[in-house]
VEXDREN-2710 file (C-alpha; in Angstrom, 1 decimal):
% VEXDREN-2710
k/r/px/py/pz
1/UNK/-21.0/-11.0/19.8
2/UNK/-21.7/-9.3/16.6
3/UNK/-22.5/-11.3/13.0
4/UNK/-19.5/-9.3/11.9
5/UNK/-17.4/-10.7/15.0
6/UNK/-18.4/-14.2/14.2
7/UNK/-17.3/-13.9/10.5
8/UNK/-14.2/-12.6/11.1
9/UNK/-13.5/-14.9/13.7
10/UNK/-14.6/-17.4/10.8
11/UNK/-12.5/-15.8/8.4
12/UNK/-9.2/-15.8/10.7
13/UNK/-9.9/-20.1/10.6
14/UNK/-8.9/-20.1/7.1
15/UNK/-5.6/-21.6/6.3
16/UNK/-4.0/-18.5/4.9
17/UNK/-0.9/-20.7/4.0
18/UNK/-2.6/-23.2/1.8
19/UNK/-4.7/-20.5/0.6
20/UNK/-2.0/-18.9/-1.1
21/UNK/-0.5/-21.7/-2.4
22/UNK/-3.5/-22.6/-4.0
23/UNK/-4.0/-19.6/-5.6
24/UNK/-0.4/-18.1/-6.7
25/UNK/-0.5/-19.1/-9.6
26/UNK/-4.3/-18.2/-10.0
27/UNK/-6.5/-15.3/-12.5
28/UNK/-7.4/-12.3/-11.0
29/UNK/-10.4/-13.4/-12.0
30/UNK/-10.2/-16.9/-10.4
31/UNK/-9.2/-14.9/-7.0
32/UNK/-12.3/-12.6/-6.7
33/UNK/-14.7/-15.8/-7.8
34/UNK/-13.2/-17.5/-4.6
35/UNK/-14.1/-14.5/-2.9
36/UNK/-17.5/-14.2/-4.0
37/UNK/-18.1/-17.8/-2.8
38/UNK/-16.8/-17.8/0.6
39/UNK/-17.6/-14.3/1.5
40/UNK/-20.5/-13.3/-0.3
41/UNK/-21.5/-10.7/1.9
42/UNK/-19.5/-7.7/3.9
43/UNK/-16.8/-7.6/1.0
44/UNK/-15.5/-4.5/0.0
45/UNK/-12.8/-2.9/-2.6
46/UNK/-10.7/-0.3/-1.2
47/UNK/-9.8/1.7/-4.5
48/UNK/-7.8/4.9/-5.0
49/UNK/-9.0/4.7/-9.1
50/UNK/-5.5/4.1/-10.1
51/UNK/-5.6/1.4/-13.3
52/UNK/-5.1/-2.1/-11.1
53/UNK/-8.2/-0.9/-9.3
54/UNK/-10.2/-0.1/-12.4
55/UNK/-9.2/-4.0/-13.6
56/UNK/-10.5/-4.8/-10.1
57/UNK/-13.9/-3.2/-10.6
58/UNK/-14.1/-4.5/-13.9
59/UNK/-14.1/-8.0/-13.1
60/UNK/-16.2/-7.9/-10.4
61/UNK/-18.4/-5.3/-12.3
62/UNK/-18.3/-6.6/-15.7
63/UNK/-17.2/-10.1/-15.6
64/UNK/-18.3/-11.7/-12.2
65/UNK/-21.8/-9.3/-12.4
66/UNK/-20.9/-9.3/-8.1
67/UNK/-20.9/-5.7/-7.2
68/UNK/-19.4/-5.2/-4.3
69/UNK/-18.9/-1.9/-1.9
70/UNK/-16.2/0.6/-3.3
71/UNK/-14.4/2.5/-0.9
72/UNK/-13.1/5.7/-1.8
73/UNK/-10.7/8.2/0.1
74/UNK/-11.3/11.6/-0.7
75/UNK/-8.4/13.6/0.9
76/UNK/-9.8/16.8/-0.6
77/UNK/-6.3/16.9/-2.6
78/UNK/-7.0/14.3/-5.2
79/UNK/-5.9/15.6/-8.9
80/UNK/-9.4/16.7/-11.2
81/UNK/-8.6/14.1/-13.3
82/UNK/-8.8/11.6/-10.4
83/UNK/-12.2/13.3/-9.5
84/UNK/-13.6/13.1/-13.0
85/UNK/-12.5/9.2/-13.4
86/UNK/-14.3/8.4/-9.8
87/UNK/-17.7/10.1/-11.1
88/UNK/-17.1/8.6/-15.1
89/UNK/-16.9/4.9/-13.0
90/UNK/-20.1/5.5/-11.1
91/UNK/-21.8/6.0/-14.0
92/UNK/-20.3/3.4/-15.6
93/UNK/-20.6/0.6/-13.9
94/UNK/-23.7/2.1/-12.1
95/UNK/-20.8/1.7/-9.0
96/UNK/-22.0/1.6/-5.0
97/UNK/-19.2/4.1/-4.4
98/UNK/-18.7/4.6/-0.7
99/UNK/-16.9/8.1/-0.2
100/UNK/-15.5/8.6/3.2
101/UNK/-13.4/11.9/4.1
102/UNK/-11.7/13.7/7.3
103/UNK/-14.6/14.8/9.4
104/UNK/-15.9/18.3/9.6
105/UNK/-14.0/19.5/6.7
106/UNK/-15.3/19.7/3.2
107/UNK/-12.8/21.9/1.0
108/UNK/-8.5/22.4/1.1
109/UNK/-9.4/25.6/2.4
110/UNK/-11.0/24.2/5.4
111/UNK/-8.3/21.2/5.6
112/UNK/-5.9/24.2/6.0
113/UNK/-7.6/26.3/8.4
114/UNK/-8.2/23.7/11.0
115/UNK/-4.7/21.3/10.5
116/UNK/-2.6/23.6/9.1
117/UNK/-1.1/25.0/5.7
118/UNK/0.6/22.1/3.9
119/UNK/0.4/19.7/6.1
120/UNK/1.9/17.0/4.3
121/UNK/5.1/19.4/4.4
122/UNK/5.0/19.4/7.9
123/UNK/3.9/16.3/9.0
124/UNK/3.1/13.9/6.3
125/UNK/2.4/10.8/8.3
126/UNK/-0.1/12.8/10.5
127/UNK/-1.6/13.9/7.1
128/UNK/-1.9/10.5/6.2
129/UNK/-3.1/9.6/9.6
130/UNK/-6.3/12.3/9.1
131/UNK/-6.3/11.9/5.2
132/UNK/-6.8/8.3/4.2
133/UNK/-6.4/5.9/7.5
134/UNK/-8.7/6.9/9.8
135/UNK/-11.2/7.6/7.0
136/UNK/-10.3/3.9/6.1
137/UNK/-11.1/2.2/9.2
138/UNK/-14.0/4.3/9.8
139/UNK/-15.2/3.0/6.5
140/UNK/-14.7/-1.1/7.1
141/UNK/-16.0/-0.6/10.3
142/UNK/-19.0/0.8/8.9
143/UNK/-19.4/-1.5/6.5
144/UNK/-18.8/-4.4/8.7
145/UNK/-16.3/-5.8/6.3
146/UNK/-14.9/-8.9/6.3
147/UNK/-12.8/-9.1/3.8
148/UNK/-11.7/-5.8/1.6
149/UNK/-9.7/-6.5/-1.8
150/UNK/-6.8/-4.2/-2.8
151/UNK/-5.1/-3.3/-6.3
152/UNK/-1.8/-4.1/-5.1
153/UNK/1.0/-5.9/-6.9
154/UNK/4.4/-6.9/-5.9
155/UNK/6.3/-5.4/-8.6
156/UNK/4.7/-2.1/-7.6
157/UNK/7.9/-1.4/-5.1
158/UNK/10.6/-3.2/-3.4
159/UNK/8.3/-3.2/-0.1
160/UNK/5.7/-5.1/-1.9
161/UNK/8.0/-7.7/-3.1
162/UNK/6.9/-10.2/-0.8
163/UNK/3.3/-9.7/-0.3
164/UNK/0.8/-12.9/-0.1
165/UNK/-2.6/-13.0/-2.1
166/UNK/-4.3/-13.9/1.2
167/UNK/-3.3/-11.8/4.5
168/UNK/-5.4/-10.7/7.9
169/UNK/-4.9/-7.2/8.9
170/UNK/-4.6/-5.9/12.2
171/UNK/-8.4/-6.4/12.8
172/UNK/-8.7/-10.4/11.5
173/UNK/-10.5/-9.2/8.0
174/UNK/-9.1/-11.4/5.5
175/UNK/-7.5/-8.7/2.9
176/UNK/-7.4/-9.7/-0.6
177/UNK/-4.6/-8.7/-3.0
178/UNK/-5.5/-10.9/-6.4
179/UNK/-3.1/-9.0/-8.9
180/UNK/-0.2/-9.5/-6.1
181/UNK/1.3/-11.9/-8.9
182/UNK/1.0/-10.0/-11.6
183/UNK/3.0/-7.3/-13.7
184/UNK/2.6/-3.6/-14.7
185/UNK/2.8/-5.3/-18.4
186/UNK/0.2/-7.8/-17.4
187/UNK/-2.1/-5.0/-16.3
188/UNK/-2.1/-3.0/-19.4
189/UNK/-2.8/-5.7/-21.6
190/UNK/-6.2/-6.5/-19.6
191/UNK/-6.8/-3.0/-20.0
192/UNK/-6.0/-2.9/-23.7
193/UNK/-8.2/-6.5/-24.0
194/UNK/-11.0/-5.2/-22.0
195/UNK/-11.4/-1.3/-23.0
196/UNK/-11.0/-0.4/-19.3
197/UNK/-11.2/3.1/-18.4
198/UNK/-8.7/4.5/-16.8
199/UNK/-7.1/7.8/-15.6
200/UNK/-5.0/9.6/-18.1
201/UNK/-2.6/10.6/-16.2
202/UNK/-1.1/7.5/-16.5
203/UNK/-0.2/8.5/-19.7
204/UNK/1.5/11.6/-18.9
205/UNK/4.1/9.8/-16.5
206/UNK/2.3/9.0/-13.3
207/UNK/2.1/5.5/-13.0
208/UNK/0.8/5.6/-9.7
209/UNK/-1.2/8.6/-8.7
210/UNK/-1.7/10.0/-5.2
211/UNK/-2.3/13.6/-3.9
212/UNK/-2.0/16.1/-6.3
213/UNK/0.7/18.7/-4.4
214/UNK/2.7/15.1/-3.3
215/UNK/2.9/13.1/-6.1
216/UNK/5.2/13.5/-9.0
217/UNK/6.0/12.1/-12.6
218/UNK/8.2/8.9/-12.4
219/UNK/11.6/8.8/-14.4
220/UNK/12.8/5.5/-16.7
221/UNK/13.8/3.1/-14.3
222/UNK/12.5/4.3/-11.0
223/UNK/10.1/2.1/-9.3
224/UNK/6.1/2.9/-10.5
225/UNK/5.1/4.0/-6.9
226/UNK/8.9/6.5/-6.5
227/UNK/6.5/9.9/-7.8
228/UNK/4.4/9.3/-4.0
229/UNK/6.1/11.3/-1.5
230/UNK/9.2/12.1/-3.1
231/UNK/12.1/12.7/-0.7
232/UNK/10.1/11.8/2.2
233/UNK/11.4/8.3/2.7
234/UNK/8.1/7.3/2.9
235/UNK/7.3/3.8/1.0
236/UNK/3.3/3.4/2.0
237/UNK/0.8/6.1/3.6
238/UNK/0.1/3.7/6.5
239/UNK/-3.5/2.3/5.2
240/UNK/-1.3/-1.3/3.9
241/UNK/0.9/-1.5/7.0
END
């Protein structure tokens, strides 16, 4: 048996229940900390750069002084101003970015040649599938994670309504969501306190950013994430489910 075996075996014996009754009404801040202490080691972030990650990274960066592993997706179909954010964080917060990608591809060109023109148009959950969860997996694995923390909050969508602070994934790593509690308001005052960077695109109506030819400006009153995969039916790419 593996040391990362034994620690997630270790980490399925916490008491996810009292867990997140403990912390519901708990910081951000007060989440990762707990974190820190009880899985110092083989923690991760998964972050796409949108602003709850940045918050993320800044507290663990900035505040806690715990840097942890950053995960990155590069689809090849990011927008530039995603790409520019990812290498202004690096420097930054001198960031241990961990970049993972579809194998054997390295430009759209290529993504297109080998899987198809548009993909996403033909096939979208495939894309995602190739894209971001594979990738993923390949990347805790490698990593030997134990526990990987997510920017995800519940009033993000109607399908994230419910979602707990503390949660296993399919594999028994314990998977962190510490601004599930929290509002988009919430978020942009911390920003605004805290002189977080963030992308600017979120100021030009994307208030959740994806793939550039799939993601779309969000009207007043639609739900932050409706812009990702518009008139797909699609809720999640697959990576949270």
């Amino acid at each position: 048996m593996t040391a990362s075996t034994i620690s997630r075996h270790q980490t399925s014996d916490f008491d996810l229940e009292l867990l997140n009754q403990k912390f519901e009404t708990a910081t951000p801040k007060e989440i990762l900390a707990w974190c820190i202490d009880n899985i110092p080691t083989q923690l991760v972030q998964t972050s796409a750069f949108n602003v709850d990650d940045m918050i993320i990274t800044h507290i663990l960066y900035s505040e806690l002084k715990h840097p942890v592993p950053v995960i990155f997706l590069d689809t090849l179909y990011h927008f530039p101003q995603t790409l520019e954010l990812v290498a202004k964080t690096k420097e930054v917060y001198n960031l241990d970015l961990k970049t993972y990608k579809t194998p054997d591809v390295d430009s759209r060109e290529a993504f297109s040649a080998k899987y198809g023109e548009a993909l996403w148009d033909q096939d979208i959950s495939q894309f995602h599938q190739i894209t971001k969860i594979e990738p993923l997996q390949r990347g805790l694995d490698e990593l030997n994670t134990v526990g990987w923390i997510t920017g995800r909050r519940r009033d993000q969508a109607v399908t994230r309504a419910n979602m707990p602070v503390f949660e296993l994934d399919g594999k028994g790593r314990l998977k962190l969501n510490p601004l599930a509690a929290w509002t988009r308001q919430q978020s942009w005052v911390y920003v605004a306190e805290h002189g977080v960077i963030y992308n600017p695109l979120h100021d030009q109506g994307y208030p959740s950013i994806g793939d550039e030819p799939i993601t779309t400006k969000v009207g007043e009153g639609e739900d932050e994430r409706a812009g990702r995969w518009r008139g797909t039916g699609k809720t999640e790419c697959g990576i949270h489910i």
